[in-house]
VOGU-3710 file (C-alpha; in Angstrom, 3 decimals, decimal comma):
1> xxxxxxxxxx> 92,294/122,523/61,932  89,014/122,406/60,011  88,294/124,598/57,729  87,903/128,436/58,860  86,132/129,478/55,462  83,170/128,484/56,614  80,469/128,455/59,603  81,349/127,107/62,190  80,120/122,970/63,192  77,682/123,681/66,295
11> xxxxxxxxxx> 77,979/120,954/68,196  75,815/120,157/71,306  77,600/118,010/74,583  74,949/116,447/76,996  77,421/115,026/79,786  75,728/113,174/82,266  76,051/114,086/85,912  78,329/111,901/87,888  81,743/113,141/87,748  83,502/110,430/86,235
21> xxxxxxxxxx> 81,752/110,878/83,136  80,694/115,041/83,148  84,481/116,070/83,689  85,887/114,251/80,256  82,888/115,569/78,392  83,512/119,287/79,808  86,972/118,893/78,320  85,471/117,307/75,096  83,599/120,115/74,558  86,541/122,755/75,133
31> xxxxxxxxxx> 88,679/120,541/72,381  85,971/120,621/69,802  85,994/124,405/70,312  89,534/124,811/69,985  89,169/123,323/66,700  86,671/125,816/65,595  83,399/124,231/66,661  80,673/126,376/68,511  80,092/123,971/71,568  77,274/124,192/73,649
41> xxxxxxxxxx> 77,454/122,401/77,081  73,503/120,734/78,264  73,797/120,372/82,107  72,237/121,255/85,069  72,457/124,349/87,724  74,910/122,139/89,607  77,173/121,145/87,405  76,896/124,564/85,586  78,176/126,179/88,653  81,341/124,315/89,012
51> xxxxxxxxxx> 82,104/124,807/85,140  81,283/128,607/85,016  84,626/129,622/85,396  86,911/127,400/83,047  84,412/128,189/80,738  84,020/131,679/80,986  88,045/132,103/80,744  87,691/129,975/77,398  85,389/132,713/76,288  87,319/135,022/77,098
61> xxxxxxxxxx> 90,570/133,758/75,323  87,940/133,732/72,346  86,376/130,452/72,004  83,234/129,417/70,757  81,669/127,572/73,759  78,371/128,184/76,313  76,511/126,619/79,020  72,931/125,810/78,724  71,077/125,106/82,089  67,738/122,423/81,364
71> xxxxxxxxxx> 66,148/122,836/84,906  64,975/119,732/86,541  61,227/119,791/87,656  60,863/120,930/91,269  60,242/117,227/92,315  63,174/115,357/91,023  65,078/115,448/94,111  67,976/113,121/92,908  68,971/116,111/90,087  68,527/119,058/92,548
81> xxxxxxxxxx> 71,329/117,388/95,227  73,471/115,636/93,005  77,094/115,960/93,042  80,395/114,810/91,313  79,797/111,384/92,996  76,208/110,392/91,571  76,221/106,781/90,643  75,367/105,525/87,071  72,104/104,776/87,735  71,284/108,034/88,770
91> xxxxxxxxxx> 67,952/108,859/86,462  67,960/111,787/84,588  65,180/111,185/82,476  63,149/114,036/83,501  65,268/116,424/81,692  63,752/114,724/78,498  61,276/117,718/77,638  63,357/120,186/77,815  66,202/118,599/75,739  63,734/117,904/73,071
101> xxxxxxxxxx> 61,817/121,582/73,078  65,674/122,620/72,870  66,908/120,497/69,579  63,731/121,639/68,107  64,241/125,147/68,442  67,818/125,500/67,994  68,740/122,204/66,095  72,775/121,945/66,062  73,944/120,140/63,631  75,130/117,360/65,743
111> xxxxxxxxxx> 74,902/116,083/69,471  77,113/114,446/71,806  75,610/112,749/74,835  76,635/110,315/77,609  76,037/106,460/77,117  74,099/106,447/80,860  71,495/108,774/79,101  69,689/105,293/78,492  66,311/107,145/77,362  68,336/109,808/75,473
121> xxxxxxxxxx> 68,597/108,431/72,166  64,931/108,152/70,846  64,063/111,310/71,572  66,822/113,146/69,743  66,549/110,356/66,782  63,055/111,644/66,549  64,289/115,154/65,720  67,010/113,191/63,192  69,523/115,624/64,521  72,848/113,238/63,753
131> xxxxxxxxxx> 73,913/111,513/67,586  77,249/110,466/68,617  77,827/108,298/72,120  80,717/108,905/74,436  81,095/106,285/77,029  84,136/107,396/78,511  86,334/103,856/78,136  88,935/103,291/76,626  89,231/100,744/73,513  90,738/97,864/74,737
141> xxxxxxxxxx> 87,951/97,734/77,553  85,453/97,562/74,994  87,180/94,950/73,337  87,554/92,624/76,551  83,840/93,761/76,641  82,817/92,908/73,487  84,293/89,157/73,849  83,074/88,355/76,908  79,429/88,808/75,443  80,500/87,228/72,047
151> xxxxxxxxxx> 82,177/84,176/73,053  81,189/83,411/76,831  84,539/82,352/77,755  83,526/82,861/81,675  80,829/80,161/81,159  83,530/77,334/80,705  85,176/77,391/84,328  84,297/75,935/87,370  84,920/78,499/89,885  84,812/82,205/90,144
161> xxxxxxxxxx> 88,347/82,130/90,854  89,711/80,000/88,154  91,423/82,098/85,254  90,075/82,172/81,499  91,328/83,031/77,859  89,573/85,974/76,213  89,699/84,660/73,094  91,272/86,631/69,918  92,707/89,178/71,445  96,164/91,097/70,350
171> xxxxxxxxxx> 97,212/89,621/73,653  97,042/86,777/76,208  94,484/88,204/78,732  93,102/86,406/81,044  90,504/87,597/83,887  88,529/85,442/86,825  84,869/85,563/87,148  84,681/87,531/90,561  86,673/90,112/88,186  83,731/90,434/86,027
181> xxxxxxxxxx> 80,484/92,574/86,546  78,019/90,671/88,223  75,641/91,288/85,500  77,470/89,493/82,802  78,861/86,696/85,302  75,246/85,717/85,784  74,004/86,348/81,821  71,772/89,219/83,013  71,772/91,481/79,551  73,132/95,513/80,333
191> xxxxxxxxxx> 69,755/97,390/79,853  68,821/97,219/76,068  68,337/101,328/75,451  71,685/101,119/75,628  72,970/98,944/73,455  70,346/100,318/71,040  71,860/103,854/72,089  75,433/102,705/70,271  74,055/100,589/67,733  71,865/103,689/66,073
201> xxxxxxxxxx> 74,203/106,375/66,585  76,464/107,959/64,099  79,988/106,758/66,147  81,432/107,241/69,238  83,961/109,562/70,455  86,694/107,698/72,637  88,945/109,337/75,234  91,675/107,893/74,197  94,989/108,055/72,012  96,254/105,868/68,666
211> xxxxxxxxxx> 99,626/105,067/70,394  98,618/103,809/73,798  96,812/100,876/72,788  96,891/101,180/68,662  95,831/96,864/68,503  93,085/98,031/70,309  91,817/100,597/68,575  92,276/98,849/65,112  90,049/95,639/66,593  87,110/98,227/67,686
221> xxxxxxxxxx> 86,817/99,719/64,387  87,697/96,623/62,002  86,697/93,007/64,371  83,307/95,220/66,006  82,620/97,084/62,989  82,299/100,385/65,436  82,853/103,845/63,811  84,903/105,420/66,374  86,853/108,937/66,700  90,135/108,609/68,930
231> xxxxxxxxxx> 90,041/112,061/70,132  92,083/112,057/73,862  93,879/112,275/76,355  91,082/115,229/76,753  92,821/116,197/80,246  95,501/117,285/78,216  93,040/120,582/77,581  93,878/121,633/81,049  96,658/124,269/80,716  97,341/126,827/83,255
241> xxxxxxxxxx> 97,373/126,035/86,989  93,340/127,484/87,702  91,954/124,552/85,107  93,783/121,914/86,689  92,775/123,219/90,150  89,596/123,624/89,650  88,310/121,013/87,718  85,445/119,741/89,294  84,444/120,155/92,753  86,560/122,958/94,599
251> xxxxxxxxxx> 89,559/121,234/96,350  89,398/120,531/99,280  92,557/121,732/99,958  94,690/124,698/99,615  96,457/124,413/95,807  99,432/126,212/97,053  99,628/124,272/100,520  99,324/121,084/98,609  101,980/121,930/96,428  104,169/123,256/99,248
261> xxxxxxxxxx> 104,218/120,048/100,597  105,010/118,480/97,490  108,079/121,003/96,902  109,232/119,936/100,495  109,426/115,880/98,531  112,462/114,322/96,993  111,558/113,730/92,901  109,925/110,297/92,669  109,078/110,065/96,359  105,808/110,887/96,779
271> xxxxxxxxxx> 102,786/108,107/95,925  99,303/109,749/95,332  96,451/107,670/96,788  93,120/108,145/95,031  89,897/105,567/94,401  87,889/108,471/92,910  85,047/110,148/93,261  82,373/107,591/93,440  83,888/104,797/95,644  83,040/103,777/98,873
281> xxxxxxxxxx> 85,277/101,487/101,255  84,585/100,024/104,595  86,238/101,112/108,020  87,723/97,711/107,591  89,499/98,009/104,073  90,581/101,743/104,947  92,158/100,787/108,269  94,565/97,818/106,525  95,010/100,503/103,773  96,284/102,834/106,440
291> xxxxxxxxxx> 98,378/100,509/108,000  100,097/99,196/105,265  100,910/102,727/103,530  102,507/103,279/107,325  104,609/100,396/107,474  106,101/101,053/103,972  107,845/103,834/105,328  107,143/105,560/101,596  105,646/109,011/101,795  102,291/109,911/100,010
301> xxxxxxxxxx> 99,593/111,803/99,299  95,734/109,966/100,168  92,486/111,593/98,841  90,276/109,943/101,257  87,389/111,757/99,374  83,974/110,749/100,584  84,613/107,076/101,726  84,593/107,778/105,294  80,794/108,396/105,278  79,962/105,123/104,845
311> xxxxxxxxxx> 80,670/104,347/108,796  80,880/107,422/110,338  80,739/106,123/113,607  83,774/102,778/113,075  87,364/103,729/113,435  88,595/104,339/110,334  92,511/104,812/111,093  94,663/103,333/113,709  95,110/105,580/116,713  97,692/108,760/116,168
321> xxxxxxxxxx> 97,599/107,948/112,586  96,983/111,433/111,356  99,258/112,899/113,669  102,052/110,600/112,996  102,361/110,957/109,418  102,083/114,616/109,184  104,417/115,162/112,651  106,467/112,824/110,353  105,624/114,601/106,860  105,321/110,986/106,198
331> xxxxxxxxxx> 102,115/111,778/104,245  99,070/114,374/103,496  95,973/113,158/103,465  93,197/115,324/101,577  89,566/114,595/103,362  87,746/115,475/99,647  87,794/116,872/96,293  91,639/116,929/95,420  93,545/118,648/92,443  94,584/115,558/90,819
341> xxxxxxxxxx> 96,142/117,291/87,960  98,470/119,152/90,302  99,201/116,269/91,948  100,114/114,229/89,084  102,579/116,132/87,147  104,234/117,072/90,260  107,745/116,014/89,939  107,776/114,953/93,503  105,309/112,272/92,664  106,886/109,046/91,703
351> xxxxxxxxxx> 103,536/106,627/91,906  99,375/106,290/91,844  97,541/104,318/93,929  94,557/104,162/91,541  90,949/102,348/91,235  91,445/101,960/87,777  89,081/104,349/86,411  89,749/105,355/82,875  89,909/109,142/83,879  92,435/108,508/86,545
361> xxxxxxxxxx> 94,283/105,961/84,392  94,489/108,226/81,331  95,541/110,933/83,568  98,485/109,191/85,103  99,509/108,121/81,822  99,882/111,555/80,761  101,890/112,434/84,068  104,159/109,689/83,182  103,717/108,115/86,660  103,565/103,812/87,063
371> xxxxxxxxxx> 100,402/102,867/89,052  99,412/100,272/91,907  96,233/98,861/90,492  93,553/98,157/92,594  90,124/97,552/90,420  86,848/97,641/92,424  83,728/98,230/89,650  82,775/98,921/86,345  85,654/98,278/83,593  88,397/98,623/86,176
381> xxxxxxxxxx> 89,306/94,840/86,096  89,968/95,342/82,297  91,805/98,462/82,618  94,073/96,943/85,033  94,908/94,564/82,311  95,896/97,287/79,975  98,135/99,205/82,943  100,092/95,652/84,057  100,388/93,239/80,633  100,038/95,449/77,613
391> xxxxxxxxxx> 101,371/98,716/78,700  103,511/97,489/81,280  103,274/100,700/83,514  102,157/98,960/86,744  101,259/96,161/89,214  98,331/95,067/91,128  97,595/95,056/95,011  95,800/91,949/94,489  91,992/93,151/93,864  90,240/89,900/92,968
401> xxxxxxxxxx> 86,603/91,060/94,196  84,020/93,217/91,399  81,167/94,429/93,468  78,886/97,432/92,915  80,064/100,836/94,088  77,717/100,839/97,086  77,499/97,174/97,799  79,753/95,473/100,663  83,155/93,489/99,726  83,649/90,015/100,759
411> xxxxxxxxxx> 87,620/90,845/100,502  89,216/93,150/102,554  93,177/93,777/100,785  95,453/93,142/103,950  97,812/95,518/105,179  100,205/93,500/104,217  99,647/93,357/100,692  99,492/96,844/100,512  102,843/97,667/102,151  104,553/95,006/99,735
421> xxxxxxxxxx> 103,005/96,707/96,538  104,148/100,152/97,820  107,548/99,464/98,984  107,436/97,330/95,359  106,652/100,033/92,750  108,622/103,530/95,574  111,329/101,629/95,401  114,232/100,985/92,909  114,789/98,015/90,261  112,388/96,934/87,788
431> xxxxxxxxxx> 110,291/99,978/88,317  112,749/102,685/86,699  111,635/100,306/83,148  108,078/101,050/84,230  108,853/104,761/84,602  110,951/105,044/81,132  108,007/103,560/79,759  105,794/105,649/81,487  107,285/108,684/80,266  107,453/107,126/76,678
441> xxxxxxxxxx> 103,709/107,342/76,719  103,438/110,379/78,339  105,073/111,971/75,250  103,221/110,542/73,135  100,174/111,455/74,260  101,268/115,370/74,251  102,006/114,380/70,162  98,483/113,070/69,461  96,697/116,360/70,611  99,483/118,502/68,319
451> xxxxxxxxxx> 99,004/119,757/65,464  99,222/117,014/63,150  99,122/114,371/65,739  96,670/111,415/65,861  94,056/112,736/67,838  93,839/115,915/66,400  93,673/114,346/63,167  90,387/113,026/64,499  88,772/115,967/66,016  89,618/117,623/62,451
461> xxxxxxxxx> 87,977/114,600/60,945  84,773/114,290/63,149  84,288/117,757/62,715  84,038/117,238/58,585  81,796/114,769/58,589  78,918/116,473/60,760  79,919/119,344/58,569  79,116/116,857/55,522  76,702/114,405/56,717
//
């Protein structure tokens, strides 16, 4: 731990609102305060009301950590309505006077925002209050990153579908061009407040851990010159049943009903289903998806979430589906939020069905549970690389297609395809090395938040040098 003798680091955390990214930073801020840090959370009314109670419990077990609500003006509509599943554009720019009237009255010694706070970073370097970035990837998707806009490799085929080298690597990976952003497939440069975000900030926390991808994490720091903290798996935070429960939006089911069913399970059995909060699928893709989970005769778990309001009004699921599987107990399927957590560690649950975001990767890894990768957006298409040819812990559906969260896929993943890749990684064989492996990880990612472990290492380390700087 750092150093008691003294006053305590304050530390400020300025998550931004789309849950993929605000849930990792809430638990970023709880870790720095178990390590002795005063933490101070900037968010919004929303997004303060779903946090009030993990984080009042924290205070009440003793740690230093608050919410502070900057209000929105009346007008910006987009900050008033937003939930977990705001997109990354989502412009929060209007909360810029009252995070600036707030560093200059209270001035913490150091500040912690989100990476899609693009108009963030002058105005706290104007206050020269030191200013960290979390992103919330991993390192070896910022190393794919970071050669694809060195070296171009994706310029040099013919065809969106013909494979490439990324060049220099710790490993052979190779991606397609349809796998990449469309952005970078077309040489249209990511918005340049945020490159100049990282490259005039004092480091970047990363929600990751040494052991799970250690080549990766020596590249960032020594080939990209990056200062970088390794400070995860930041999930890990979540202790006791009510954290894991209720970590972000209130579940939309019952947590003892959803673990009832689970108890009913054979161990191993059970494959969670889950494209996260943000993602939206056609009636098309969700049908085949339906079908195909049917036909493998496996039983699971699917957090529809909010894709089904993208066509209301199409048939989503073949006819008697619902009734079927649960007259069957075949499956459970969760129409919203969902305690993924739970789920996870459950020991009924033998498999995740997962988009590939780093939250829901990291998760997994720390349940010990092999994946089905099915990458849609963002880094995903990287990620999946880590899950099936470094790690080892899982196999792809066949996702070939990067689009946009709200844009419309070309590609719909057969029912077929799905029902192979099920009955593939439920069944026995080749995945029981994927499980021991699994598990192997999962350990060691309980070691690197110990005392002593890698990560913790880091949060001690981070914590001396704002103390320093």
């Amino acid at each position: 731990m750092a150093s008691q003798s003294r006053p305590p680091v304050q530390i400020f955390f300025f998550p931004f609102v789309g849950g993929g990214h605000l849930i990792p930073m809430i638990d970023l801020s709880r870790l720095f305060a178990s390590h002795g840090a005063a933490s101070v959370i900037l968010t919004i009314p929303n997004d303060a009301a779903v946090f009030h109670k993990s984080i009042q419990r924290d205070q009440e077990s003793g740690l230093r950590i608050h919410l502070h609500t900057l209000n929105p003006p009346p007008d910006s509509a987009a900050l008033h309505t937003t939930d977990m599943s705001a997109p990354p554009l989502t412009d929060t720019s209007c909360l810029q006077e009252p995070l600036h009237d707030l560093l200059l009255s209270r001035r913490p010694d150091c500040i912690i925002i989100d990476t899609f706070h693009r108009w963030a970073a002058e105005v706290i370097d104007a206050t020269g209050i030191p200013r960290i970035v979390f992103n919330g990837n991993c390192c070896f998707s910022r190393c794919c990153h970071h050669i694809l806009e060195t070296h171009l490799p994706h310029n040099k085929v013919e065809s969106d579908s013909e494979p490439f080298l990324l060049p220099g690597l710790p490993d052979k990976i190779e991606l397609c061009r349809s796998q990449l952003p469309i952005s970078l497939r077309n040489g249209i440069e990511f918005p340049g407040k945020s490159k100049k975000s990282e490259q005039n900030s004092f480091g970047m926390v990363i929600n990751s851990f040494y052991a799970l991808e250690p080549a990766y994490v020596d590249y960032y720091r020594n080939v990209t010159g990056k200062k970088a903290w390794i400070v995860g798996p930041v999930s890990l935070y979540n202790r006791n049943q009510e954290d894991k429960a209720e970590r972000g939006q209130k579940s939309a089911i019952d947590k003892h009903s959803c673990l009832n069913w689970l108890d009913s399970q054979k161990p191993n059995s059970v494959l969670y289903v889950s494209f996260g909060s943000l993602v939206r699928m056609s009636s098309v893709q969700i049908y085949e998806l339906a079908c195909g989970l049917e036909a493998s005769g496996k039983s699971f778990i699917w957090a529809v979430g909010k894709i089904l309001e993208i066509e209301e009004n199409k048939k989503c699921f073949p006819d008697g589906f619902e009734e079927r599987i649960w007259s069957s107990k075949q499956g459970l399927i969760i129409k919203g939020w969902a305690p993924q957590l739970l789920i996870l560690e459950h020991e009924s649950v033998g498999g995740f069905m997962t988009h590939c975001g780093w939250n829901s990767t990291l998760e997994c890894v720390c349940a010990g549970v092999p994946m089905i990768t099915w990458p849609l957006s963002a880094e995903q298409f990287y990620n999946e690389k880590l899950v099936t040819e470094v790690l080892k812990i899982g196999l792809s559906v066949g996702s070939e297609e990067w689009a946009s969260w709200n844009m419309e896929r070309k590609v719909v993943v057969g029912r077929e395809k799905v029902e192979a890749a099920v009955r593939r990684l439920m069944g026995d064989g080749e995945v029981e090395e994927m499980r021991r492996r699994a598990k192997d990880l999962a350990a060691e990612g309980r070691r690197a938040v110990e005392v002593g472990g890698s990560s913790f290492s880091d949060v001690d380390a981070l914590i001396d040098e704002i103390f320093n700087s």
